[in-house]
N, C-alpha and C positions, 0 to 999 in steps of 0.2 A: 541321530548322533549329530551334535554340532561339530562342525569341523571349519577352522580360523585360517584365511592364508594373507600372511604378513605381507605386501607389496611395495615395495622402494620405490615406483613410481606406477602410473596409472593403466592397471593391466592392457596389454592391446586386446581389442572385440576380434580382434582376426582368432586371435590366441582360445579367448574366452570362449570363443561360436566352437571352439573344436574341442573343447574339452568336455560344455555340456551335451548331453542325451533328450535334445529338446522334445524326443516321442514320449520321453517317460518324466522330464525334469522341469523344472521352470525357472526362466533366467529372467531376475526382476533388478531393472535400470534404473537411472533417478531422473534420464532426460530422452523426451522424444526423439533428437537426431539419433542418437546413441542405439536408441531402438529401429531405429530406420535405418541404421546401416548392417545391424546384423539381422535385420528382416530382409534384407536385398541379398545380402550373403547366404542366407537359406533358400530364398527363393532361386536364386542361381546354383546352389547346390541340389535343391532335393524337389524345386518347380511348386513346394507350399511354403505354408504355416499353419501350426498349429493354434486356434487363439488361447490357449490357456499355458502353451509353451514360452511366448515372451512377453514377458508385460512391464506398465512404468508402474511404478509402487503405489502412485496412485490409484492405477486402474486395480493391482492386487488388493488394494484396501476399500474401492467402490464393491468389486466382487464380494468379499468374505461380509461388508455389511450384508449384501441380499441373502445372504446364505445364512447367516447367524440373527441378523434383525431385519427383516424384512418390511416389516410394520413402520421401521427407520425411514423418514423423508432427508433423503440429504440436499442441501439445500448449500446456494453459492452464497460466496462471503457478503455481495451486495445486497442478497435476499436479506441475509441475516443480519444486517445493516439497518435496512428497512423494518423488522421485526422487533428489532430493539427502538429504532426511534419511535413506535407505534406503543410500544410496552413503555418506555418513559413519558409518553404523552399521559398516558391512560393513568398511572399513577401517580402523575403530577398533584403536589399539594398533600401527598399522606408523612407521617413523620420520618418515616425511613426511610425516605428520598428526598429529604430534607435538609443536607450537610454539604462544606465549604467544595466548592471545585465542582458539586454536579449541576448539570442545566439540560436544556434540551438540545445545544452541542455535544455532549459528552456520549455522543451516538460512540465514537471509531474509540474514544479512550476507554468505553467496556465493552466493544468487539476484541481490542487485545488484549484486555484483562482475562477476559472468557478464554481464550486458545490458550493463552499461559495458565491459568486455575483448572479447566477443566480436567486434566489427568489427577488432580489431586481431586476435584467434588465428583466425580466419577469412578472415582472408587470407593466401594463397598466398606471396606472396611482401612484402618490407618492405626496405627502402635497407640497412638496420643489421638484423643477427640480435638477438634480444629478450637472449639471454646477451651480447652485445658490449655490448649500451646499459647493463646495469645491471653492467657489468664497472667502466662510465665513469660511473658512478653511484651509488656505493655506498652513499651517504644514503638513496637511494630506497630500494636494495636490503636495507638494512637492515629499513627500517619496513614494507616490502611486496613484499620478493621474495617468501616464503613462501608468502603468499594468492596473487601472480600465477603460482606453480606449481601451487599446487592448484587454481585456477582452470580453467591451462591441462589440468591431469588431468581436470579436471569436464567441460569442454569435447569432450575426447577421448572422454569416457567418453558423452556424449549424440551425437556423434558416432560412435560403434560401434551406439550404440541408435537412429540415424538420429530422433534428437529433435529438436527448432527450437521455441523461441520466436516468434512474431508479431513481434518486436522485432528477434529477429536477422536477417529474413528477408533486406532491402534488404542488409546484411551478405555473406550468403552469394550474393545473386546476382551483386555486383560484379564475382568473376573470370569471371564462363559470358563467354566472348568473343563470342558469338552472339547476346546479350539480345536486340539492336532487330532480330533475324531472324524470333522468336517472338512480335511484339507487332503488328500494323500495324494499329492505329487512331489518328490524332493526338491528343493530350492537352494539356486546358486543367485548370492545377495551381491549386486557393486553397485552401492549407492553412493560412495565418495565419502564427502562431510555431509552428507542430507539425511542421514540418520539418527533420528531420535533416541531417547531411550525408550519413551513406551515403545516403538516401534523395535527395538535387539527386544525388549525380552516377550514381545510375538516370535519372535525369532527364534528365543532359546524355548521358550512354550510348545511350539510347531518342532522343535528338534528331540522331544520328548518319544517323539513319535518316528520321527523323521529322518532322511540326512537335511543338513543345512548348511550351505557353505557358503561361507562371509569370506569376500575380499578385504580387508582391512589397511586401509591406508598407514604406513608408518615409514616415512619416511626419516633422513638422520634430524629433523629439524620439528618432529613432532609434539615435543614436550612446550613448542611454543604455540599448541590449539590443546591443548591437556584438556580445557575444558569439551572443545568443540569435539573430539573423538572420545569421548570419557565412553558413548553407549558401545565403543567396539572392545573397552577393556574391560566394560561390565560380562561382552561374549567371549573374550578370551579367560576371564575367571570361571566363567562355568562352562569351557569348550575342555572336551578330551582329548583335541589334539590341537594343537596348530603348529603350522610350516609356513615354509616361507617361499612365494610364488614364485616358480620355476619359467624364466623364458632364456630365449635364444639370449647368448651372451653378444651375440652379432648385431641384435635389436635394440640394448640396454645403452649404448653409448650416447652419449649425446651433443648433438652438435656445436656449430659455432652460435654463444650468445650474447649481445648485443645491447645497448639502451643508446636513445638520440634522446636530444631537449630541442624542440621547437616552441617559437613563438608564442600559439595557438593552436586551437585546434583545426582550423581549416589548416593551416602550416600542415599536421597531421595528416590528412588529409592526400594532401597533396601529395607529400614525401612515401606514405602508401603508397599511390596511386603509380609514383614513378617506379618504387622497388618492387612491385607486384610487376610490371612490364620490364623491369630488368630481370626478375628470373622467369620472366615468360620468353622473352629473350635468348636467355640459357638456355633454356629446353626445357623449363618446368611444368607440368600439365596446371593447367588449373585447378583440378581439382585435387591438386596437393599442397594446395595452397591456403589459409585460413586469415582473414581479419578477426577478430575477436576484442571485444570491450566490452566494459562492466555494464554500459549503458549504451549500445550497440543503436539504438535509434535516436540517439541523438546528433551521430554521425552519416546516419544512415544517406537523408539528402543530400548532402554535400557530394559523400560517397559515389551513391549510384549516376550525379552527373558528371563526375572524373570519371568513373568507369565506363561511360557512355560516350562520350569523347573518346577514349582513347581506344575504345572498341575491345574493353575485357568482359567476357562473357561471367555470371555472377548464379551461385545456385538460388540468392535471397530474391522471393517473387517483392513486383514493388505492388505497394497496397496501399489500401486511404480507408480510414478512418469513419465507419458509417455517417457517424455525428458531423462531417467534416462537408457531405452530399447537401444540393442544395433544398434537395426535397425532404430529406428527412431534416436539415436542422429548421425549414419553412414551417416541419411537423409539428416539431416539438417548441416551435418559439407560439405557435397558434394557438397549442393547448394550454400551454403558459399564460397565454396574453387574453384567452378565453374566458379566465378563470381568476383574470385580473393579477395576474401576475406583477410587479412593482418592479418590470426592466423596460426601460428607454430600448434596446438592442433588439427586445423581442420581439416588443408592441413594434420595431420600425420592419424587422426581418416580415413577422406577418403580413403586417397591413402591404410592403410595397415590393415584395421578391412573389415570383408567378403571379404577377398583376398587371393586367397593361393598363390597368387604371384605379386608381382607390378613390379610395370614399373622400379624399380632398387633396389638394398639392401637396407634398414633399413637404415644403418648407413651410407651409404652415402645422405640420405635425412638429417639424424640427420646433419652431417657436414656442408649441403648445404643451410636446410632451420631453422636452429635451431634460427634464427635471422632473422627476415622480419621487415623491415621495409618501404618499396615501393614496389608497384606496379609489378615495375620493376625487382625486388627480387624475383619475383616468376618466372621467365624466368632464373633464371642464369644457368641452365643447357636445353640441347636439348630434353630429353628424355619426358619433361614435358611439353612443347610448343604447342602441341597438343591437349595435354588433355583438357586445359580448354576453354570453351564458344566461338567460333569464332564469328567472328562479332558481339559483345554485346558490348552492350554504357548501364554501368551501372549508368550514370549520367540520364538516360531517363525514364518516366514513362514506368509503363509495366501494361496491365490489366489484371483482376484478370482470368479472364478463359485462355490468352494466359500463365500468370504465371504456373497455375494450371498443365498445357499439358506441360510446360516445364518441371517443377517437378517432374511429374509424370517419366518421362524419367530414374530418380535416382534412385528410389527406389529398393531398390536391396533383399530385402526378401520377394521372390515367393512363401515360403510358410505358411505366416502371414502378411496378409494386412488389418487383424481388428484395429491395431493400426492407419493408413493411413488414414482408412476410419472417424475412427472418429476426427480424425485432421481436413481432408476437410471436414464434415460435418458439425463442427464447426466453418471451415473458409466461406463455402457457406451460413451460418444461419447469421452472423453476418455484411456479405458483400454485394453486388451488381454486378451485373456484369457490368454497366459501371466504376465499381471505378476502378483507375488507382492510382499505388502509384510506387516508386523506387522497385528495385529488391531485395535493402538490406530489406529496410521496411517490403515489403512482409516475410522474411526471418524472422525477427524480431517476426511479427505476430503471425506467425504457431509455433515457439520456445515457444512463451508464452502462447500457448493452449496448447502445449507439456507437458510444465513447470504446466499447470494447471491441469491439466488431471487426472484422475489415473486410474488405471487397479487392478484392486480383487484380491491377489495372493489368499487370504487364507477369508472367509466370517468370520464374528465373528456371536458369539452364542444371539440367544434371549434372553437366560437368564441369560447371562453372568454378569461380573462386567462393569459399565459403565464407559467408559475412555471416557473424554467431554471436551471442551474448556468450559472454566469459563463463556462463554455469552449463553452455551447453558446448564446448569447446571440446569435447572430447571427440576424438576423431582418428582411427588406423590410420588411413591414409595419407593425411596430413602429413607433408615435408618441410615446411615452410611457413612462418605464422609470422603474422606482426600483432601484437597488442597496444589497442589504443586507449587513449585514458586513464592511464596510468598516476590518477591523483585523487587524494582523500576524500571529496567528495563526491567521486563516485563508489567508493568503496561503502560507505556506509551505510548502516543499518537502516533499514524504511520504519522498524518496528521500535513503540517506544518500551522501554524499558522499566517497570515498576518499583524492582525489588535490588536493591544494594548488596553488592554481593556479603555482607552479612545476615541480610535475610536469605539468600538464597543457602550459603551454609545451615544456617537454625533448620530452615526446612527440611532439608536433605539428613542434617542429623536427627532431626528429631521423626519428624513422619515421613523417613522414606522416600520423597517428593522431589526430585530435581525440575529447577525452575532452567530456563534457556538464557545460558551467562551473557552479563551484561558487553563482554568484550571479545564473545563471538564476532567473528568477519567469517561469512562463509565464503565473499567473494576473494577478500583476502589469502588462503587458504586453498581456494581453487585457484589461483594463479599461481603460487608457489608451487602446489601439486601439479599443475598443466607442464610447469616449464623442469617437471623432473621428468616429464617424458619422452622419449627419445626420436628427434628430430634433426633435420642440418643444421637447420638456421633458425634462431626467434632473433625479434628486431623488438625490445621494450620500450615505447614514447610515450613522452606524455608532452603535454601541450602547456605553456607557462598563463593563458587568457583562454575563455571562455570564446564562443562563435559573439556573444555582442561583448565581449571586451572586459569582463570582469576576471579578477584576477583569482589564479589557481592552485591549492599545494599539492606540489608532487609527492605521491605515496613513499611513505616508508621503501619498503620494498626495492623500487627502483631507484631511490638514493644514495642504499646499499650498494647498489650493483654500479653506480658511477664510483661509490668511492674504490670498489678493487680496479675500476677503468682507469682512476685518473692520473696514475703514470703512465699512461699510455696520451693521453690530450687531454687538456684541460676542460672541464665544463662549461663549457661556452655556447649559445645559441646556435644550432645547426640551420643551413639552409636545405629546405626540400630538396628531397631529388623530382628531377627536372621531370616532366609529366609532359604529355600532349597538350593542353588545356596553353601549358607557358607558352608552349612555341608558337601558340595558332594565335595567341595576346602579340606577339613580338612580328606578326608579318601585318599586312593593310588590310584593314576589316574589307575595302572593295576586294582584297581574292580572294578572303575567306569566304564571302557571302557566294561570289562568284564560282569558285571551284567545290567549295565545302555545302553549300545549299543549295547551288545551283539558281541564285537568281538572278533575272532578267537585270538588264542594265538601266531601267524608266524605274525597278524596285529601289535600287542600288541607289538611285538618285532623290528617291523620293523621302528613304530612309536616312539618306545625308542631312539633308536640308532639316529633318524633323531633330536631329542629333544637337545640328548648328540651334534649332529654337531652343530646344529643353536647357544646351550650356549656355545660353543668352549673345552666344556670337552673329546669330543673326534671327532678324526677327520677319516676321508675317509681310508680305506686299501690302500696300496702304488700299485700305477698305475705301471703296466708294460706293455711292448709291445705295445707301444704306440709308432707311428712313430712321430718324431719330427724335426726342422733343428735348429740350433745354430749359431749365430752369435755373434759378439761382445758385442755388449748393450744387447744382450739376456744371456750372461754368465754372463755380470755385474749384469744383476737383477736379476739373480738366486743367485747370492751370497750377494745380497741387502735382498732377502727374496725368497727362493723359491718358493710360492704362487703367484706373479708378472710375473715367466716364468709360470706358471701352467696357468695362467688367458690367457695370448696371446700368448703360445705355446699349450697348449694341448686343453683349452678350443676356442681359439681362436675368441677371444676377442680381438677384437681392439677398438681404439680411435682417430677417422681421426679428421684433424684438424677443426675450425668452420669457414664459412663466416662470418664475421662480418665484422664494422666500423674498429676495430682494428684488423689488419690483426696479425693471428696467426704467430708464430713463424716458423714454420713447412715450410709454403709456401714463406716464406719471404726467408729462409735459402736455401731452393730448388733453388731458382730462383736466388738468388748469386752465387751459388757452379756452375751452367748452363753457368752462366755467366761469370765468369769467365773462365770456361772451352773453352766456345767460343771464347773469345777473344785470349787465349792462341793457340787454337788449328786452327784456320783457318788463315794462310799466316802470313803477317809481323805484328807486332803491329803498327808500325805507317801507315798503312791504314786504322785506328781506326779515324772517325771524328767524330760531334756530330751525324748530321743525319746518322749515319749507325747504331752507337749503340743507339738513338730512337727505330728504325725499329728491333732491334735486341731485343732491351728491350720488346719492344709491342709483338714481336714473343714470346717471351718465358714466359710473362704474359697468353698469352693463350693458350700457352701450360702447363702450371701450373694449369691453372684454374683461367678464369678471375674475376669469382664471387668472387674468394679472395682478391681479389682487387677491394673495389667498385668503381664507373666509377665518383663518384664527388670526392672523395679524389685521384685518382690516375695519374689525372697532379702533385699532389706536390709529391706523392710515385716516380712518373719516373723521374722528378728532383732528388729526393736522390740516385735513383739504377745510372742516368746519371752520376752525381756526385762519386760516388762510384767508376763506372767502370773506368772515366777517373784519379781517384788518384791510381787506381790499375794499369793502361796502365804506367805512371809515374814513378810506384813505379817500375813495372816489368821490364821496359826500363833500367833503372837505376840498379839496380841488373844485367840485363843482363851485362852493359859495366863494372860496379865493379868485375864482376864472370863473364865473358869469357869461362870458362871451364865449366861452369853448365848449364846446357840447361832439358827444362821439356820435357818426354819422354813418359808419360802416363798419361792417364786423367779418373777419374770415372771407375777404371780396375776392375773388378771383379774378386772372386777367391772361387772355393771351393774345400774341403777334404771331407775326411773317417773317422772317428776312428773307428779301429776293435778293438770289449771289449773283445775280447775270446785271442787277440796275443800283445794287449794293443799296438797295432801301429798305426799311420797316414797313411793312403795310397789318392794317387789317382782315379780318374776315372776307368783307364784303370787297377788298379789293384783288384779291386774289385771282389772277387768270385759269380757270384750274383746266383750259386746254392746255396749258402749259406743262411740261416733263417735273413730275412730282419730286424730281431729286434738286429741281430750283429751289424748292423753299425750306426752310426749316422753321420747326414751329416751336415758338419762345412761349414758355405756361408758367402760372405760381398762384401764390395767393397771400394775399397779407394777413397779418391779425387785425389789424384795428386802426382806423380812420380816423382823428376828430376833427371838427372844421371851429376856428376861429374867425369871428365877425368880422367879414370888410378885409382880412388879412391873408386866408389861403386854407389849405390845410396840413395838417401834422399828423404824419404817420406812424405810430408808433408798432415795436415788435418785441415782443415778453420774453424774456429773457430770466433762468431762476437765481444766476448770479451774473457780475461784472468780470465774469473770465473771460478774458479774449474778446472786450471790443474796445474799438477804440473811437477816437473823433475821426470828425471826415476826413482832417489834412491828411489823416492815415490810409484812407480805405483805399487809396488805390495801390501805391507800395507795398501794404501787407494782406491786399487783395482783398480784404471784406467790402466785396460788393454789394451786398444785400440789400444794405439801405439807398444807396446811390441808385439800384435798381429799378429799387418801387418809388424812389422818388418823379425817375425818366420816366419810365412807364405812365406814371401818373398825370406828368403832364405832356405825353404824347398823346392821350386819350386814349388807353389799350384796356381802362377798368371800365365798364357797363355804367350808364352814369356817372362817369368820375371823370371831370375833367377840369383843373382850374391849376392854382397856384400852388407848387410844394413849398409852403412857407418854414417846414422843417420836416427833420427825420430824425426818431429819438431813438433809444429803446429803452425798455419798460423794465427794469430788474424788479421784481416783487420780492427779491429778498426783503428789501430794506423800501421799496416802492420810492425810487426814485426813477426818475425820466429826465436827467441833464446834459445825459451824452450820446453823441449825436454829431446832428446840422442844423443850423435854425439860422433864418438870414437876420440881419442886425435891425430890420426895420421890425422886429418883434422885439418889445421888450420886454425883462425879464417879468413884470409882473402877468404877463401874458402865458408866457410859457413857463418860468417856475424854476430858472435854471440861472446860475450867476457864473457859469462856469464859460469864461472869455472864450478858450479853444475851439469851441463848438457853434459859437457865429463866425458868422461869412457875410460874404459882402454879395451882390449883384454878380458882380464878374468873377468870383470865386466859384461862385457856384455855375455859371458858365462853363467858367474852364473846367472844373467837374465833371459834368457833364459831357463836354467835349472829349475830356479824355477817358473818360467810360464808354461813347460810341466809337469811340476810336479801337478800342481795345478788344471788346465786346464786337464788332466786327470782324477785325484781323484774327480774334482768335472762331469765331463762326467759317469763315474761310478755312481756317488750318482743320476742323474738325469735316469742314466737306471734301477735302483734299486727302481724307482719309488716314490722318497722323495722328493714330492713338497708340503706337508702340509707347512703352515706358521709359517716361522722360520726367523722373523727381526734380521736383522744384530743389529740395534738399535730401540729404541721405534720412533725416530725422522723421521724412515721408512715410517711409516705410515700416518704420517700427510698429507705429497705431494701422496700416492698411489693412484694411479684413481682407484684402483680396493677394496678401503678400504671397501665400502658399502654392497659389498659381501663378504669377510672375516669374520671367522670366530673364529678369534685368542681372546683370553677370553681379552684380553685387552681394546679391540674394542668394549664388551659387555656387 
């Protein structure tokens, strides 16, 4: 017999434990806690449990498959996930899987087509054949006959492979005509809103036989879920009796209730944190206490360090995330990057986490792989070629034990493989071992049991405060609740919606078929229902920002509830109640650390000082006796900001260029200056034809590094360098028959010095004392591009340049600090180049944009048909270039000094410094902060 009992709010489990006869009855739940507290309540009554006396509806609907289908593999949504991406692979390219909107994403959009359809393709028989209904329907059948074929093929096709969803199960039992022959223990049903319809008419099916007692929610406010409860008035039309549930009138009242508007949700948070200790305070036990929110983890962290602080004990254990461990996600990025996977994140997690050493520096992966885009992207260097998968065709199924044994080969933490373990265990429970899927698939799999998993760092307390998701909220004990989150987007639906509620009508009238309306809220629904139950106190908040500051709308629901407040105070922004966490902000971190951590007073100071760096109010004591070398751009960026030499001279810190599509600067610029040097330096120029400098171009692309040049754009790159080199062969031709007397004498020269700080000289190699304290010298290195010497006059240095951005004449170079030229000019005739020593009769630079060489230095005893330049600014006289000179050593010393003296804190030339710094992220200049 079915028997219905109306409930105005959410029966108590106190109540409900004493009414059933759980030796002969079965009391089936919709949520674990709910089950665990009237499992605790038997056990403290009667010292068992029955297992087939209390169950979650779940586990009632896993039983009756083995009983009724045995042969049934049920199988979790992720499998089935997997299954279907494997079946649209497999039929890819036939015509009925040929139409708008499907691809090989449309994995998840027919996993929830399938849970919605299959109680209608799972039944035997229907009033109207499905081709008649959509014959009379052709609107529908337009926008969704397609998917409801392939659906009904996916269907089929899990039905040949005897698969089943948990969802579908009450579906598939409907036609067994024998159900209530297989089941004989009476059943008391409180499933809330989590009640389907197939699932009531198992219910009314089973009460054929049976008694059945349904608690049935119907509170005065239920015609606003009409649709969501429709399967409880399906059991009250065919129940022979229903009443109306009976409790203590002493129980039914219900307290004082409540709604704040905070901030945010840390605000949230907080103001929790303090009303939870004020009625702990009161006298209230914790474990009559309840936090509860829609999305209860996303609060969680915040949560548990307020509570840890303030020292409230909590029943929620704290946990992590398998995928989250560094061994397992080492795991899963190796088989990824194995298999050549196409993540910068993976290939970096691999090769350089559990490594004390990889197969090459950091930073030249960083350069090499910080950009993948093909396959082929992950070869661009030798050292890697090896590494990954020989002979794997990851276009081919792989099966699950040869996968497993490949896998297992990874795992690189020998001394924790409880994590591993329960990964395959939960990959061997859910699988077969004929199944065969892709290698990435596979990969996929094990991520998302990762992803699901969790590991106990910390157990929570029995008697703690209960932190719940709002669908598990139900709770006798519970005196006192706050509800967080209280805004639309946590209320909403995860699942997408197919069918307009005029399809879902047509359906229902015509074949019998109710579809899951599209403005269901079940969370919705259980919050209404939670706060009709009888408690002192709820406190409703919702938070107006996100924890990163995006902004939030308050639920219906509790806007409601302000508007019967707001003659009482106006809606206006509340401040937290005050919590531990404020107070211990508001006293001197020296007595927090001191009395609250207990640390040492050499910590306490050592922790100061590092506070003062990080806010830039004080910096590092000045570095000495630091070995260093100095070159050109390295004294320019010393005196751009001495922090820029400190980063890639002392700290040593570089930034190689990147592969990408658009090739960096850096290797583009290499492979001109090469280039050119070649052409100049081996035999005549006109032995220059195309094919020679092809072959010359392709040599020095891979002597560059060919990855910087990808291999589909670099026919039209070696078109530009071909082009290049032959207006350079033209250009240099022509110069030579204009200048006769000028000829290039050195190419790429290199040259380095001394400075001694104790006799403030330049010295060479050979005069070096090196009994002497190595912190006396510092050692000046560079190298020039290119040399030429005019007859009887000196020589001209010139430096390639691919446009005229940012140089200027000499008069300039020392005010806007382009030393460069001035540099190799001194050097040159202090005799610091190997062979090189005479007159700098000028200093150019070379832009090959437009191949000009006019700007510069050139002293006036060159005339212009000498050197080629009419450009007045750029000659100088004798004693200009003295004074030059002089005030280059002048400078160039004082600032060597300042750099031995160990003052490379951050000191910008201009604020405009730091916009372009690559090394801005680690500074610590208060500007920055």
């Amino acid at each position: 017999m079915l028997k219905i009992f109306r409930c105005d709010h959410p029966a108590s489990l106190t109540d409900l434990a004493e009414k059933v006869d759980f030796k002969n009855q079965t009391l089936i739940l919709s949520n674990l806690r709910s089950k665990k507290e009237i499992q605790n309540l038997l056990l403290e009554k009667n010292g068992y449990v029955l297992d087939e006396s209390l169950l979650r509806a779940s586990d009632f609907w896993r039983l009756l498959l083995r009983r009724f289908h045995p042969h049934k593999r049920l199988i979790s949504a992720d499998y089935a996930r997997l299954v279907i991406s494997s079946w649209l692979r497999q039929n890819q390219g036939k015509s009925e899987f040929n139409f708008p909107g499907l691809s090989e994403n449309s994995t998840n959009t027919l996993y929830q087509m399938l849970l919605q359809l299959a109680p209608l393709f799972l039944r035997e028989q229907n009033e109207l054949p499905l081709e008649e209904w959509f014959q009379e329907n052709p609107e529908v059948q337009q926008r969704l006959g397609d998917w409801f074929a392939l659906s009904e093929k996916l269907l089929l096709f899990f039905k040949e492979k005897n698969l089943i969803l948990l969802e579908m199960i009450p579906s598939l039992l409907l036609d067994d005509l024998n159900l209530e022959k297989k089941w004989n223990r009476p059943l008391w049903i409180d499933l809330g809103s989590e009640l389907s319809l197939a699932e009531a008419e198992i219910f009314q099916a089973l009460s054929r036989r049976l008694d059945v007692h349904v608690l049935s929610p119907a509170p005065v406010w239920k015609d606003k879920y009409e649709y969501l409860l429709s399967p409880y008035q399906y059991l009250a039309d065919q129940s022979a009796k229903v009443e109306t549930w009976s409790v203590d009138s002493s129980k039914s009242t219900n307290g004082e209730e409540r709604s704040c508007k905070l901030s945010g949700r840390l605000g949230e948070v907080k103001n929790a944190t303090g009303m939870v200790r004020r009625w702990l305070d009161q006298g209230i036990a914790p474990r009559n206490i309840a936090i509860l929110a829609p999305q209860i983890e996303i609060y969680w962290p915040s949560l548990n360090s307020y509570f840890e602080v303030e020292g409230i004990p909590c029943q929620k254990n704290l946990v992590i995330k398998l995928i989250s461990l560094p061994s397992v996600l080492h795991w899963i990025s190796t088989l990824k990057s194995k298999a050549r996977g196409l993540s910068n994140a993976d290939l970096e997690t691999a090769l350089f986490s559990f490594q004390e050493e990889g197969p090459f520096g950091f930073e030249k992966f960083r350069s090499v792989f910080k950009n993948i885009y093909h396959e082929q992207d992950l070869l661009r260097i030798d050292d890697l070629k090896d590494w990954f998968l020989e002979n794997f065709d990851s276009s081919q199924p792989i099966a699950r034990d040869k996968f497993v044994i490949l896998a297992l080969q990874f795992w690189n933490d020998d001394h924790d493989k409880d994590e591993l373990e329960v990964i395959l265990r939960e990959l061997v429970a859910n699988t077969q071992i004929n199944d065969s899927f892709l290698f990435a698939d596979w990969i996929n799999f094990i991520q998302k049991i990762a992803a699901q998993k969790e590991k106990a760092l910390t157990l929570g307390s029995v008697d703690g405060v209960e932190v719940s998701q709002l669908m598990s909220g139900h709770s006798s004990c519970v005196t006192h609740r706050i509800f967080l989150g209280l805004v639309e987007e946590d209320f909403l639906s995860s699942h997408h919606h197919f069918f307009n509620l005029q399809d879902r009508l047509q359906l229902s009238r015509d074949l019998g078929f109710q579809i899951e309306h599209p403005e269901q809220n079940f969370r919705g629904f259980q919050l209404e229902w939670l706060l009709e139950q009888p408690v002192q106190e709820s406190l409703l908040s919702v938070g107006l920002t996100h924890f990163d500051g995006q902004l939030l709308n308050p639920l219906s629901r509790w806007m409601s509830q302000r508007e019967q407040e707001k003659n009482l105070h106006h809606l206006e922004v509340e401040i937290p109640a005050e919590n531990r966490w404020d107070l211990l902000q508001k006293i001197s971190y020296h007595e927090v650390l001191k009395t609250e951590r207990q640390w040492e007073a050499l910590e306490i100071t050592y922790l100061e000082k590092r506070i003062q760096q990080d806010s830039g109010t004080h910096f590092e004591e000045e570095i000495q006796g630091v070995q260093f070398r100095v070159s050109p751009s390295s004294l320019i960026n010393y005196l751009e900001c001495p922090f820029i030499f400190k980063s890639e001279r002392i700290y040593k810190l570089i930034s190689l260029p990147e592969a990408d599509l658009d090739v960096d600067p850096r290797p583009q610029g290499n492979l001109t200056h090469r280039l050119f040097e070649k052409i100049l330096s081996t035999g005549s120029l006109d032995q220059w034809n195309d094919e020679k400098l092809e072959l010359l171009i392709e040599h020095l692309r891979q002597e560059q590094g060919s990855h910087f040049f990808e291999k589909d754009f670099w026919q039209v790159q070696k078109k530009k360098y071909l082009g290049l080199a032959k207006r350079f062969i033209t250009f240099e031709r022509q110069w030579q028959k204009d200048h006769p007397t000028s000829r290039p004498v050195g190419f790429e020269l290199p040259w380095y010095f001394y400075f001694d700080s104790e006799e403030m000289i330049f010295l060479k190699k050979e005069q070096v004392n090196e009994t002497k304290p190595s912190g006396r010298y510092i050692q000046l290195s560079g190298k020039i591009d290119r040399i030429d010497e005019i007859k009887d006059q000196g020589y001209v240095i010139l430096d390639y340049k691919s446009s005229s951005y940012q140089i200027s004449q000499f008069l300039d170079w020392i005010k806007k600090q382009q030393l460069q030229m001035v540099f190799y000019m001194w050097v040159l005739e202090k005799g610091f180049i190997e062979n090189f020593q005479g007159k700098a009769a000028a200093s150019l630079y070379y832009v090959f944009k437009n191949f000009k060489r006019d700007t510069g230095f050139r002293l006036e005893t060159l005339g212009d048909e000498m050197i080629g330049t009419t450009k007045k600014r750029s000659v100088a006289s004798s004693s200009q270039k003295e004074e030059l000179f002089n005030d280059f050593e002048s400078l160039l010393k004082s600032t060597l000094l300042e750099m031995l003296k160990g003052k490379f804190n951050p000191q910008p030339k201009e604020l405009e410094v730091c916009v372009e710094c690559r090394w801005s992220l680690i500074c610590r200049v208060p500007h920055l902060n």
